[in-house]
C-alpha positions in Angstrom: 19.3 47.9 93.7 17.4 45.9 96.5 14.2 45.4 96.2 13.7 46.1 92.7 11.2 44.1 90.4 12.9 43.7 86.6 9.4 42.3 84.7 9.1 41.2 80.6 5.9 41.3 79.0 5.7 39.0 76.2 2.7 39.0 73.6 1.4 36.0 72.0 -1.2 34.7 70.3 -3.8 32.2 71.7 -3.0 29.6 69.2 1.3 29.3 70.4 0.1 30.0 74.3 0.7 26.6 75.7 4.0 26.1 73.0 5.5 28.9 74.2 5.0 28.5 77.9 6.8 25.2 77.2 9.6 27.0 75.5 9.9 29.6 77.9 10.0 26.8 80.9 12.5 25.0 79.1 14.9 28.4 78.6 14.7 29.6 81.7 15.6 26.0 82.7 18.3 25.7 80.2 20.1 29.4 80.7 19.5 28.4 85.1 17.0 32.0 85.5 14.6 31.4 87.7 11.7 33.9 87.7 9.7 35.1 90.8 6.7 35.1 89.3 4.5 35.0 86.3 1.0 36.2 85.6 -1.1 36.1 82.0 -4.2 38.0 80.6 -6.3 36.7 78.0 -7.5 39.9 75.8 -9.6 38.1 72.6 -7.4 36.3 70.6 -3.7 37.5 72.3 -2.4 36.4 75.4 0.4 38.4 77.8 2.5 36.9 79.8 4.3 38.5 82.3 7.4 37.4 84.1 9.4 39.2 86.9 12.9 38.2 87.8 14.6 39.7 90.6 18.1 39.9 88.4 18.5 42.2 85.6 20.8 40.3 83.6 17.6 37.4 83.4 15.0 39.5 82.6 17.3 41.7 79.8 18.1 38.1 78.8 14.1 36.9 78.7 13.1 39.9 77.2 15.4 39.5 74.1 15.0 35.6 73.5 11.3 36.1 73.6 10.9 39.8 71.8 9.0 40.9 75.0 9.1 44.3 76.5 11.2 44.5 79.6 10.2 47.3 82.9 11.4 48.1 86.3 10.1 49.1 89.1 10.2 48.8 93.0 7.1 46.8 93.1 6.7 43.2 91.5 4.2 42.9 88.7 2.3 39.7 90.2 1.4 40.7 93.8 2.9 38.7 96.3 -0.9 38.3 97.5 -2.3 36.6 93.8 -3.5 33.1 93.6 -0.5 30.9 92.9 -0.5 27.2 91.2 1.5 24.1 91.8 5.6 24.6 90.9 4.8 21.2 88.7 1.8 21.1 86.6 2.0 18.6 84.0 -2.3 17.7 83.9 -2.7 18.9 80.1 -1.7 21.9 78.3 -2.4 25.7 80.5 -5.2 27.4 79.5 -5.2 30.9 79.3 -7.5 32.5 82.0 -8.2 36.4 82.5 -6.3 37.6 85.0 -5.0 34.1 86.0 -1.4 34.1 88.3 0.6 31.2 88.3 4.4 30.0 88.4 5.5 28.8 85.4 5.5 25.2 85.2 8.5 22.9 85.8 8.4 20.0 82.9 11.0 16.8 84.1 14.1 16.5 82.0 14.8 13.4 79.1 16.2 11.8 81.3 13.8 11.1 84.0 
């Protein structure tokens, strides 16, 4: 269906935030998905991370590799309108910020 937003919600803890955003970079990399956009919240010691995808198949995908819950709906999660980072952001390890909206960073291969 056109125009429809698949998103996963993924809770983690603060502790495995920056370890998992690597992990999930380097899956999505991996398995070729590429999301549309991500946001996270910071609630006390949990952080989640949402990611929208506008196929199906990546976000059922997502959702199972990283025990998140998956949603549709016509509207993406992340508004088109949210403050977005830098595709590549390799200056130290995210921190989680209330409310923050970013892509997901793009880490360089092995290789170079």
């Amino acid at each position: 269906m056109k125009g429809m937003m698949r998103s996963v919600t993924v809770r983690l803890r603060v502790a495995q935030f920056s370890a998992m955003m690597t992990a999930m970079r380097e899956w999505l990399d991996a398995n070729r998905y590429e999301p549309t956009m991500y946001k996270y919240d910071h609630h006390e010691d949990t952080v989640l991370v949402t990611v929208d995808f506008a196929a199906e198949l990546a976000a059922e995908a997502f959702a199972t590799r990283f025990d998140g819950v998956h949603h549709s709906s016509a509207q993406p999660t992340s508004p088109d309108n949210s403050r977005t980072g830098p595709p590549d952001n390799r200056q130290g390890s995210p921190r989680p910020t209330r409310g923050a909206r970013l892509r997901l960073p793009a880490f360089a291969s092995a290789g170079g």
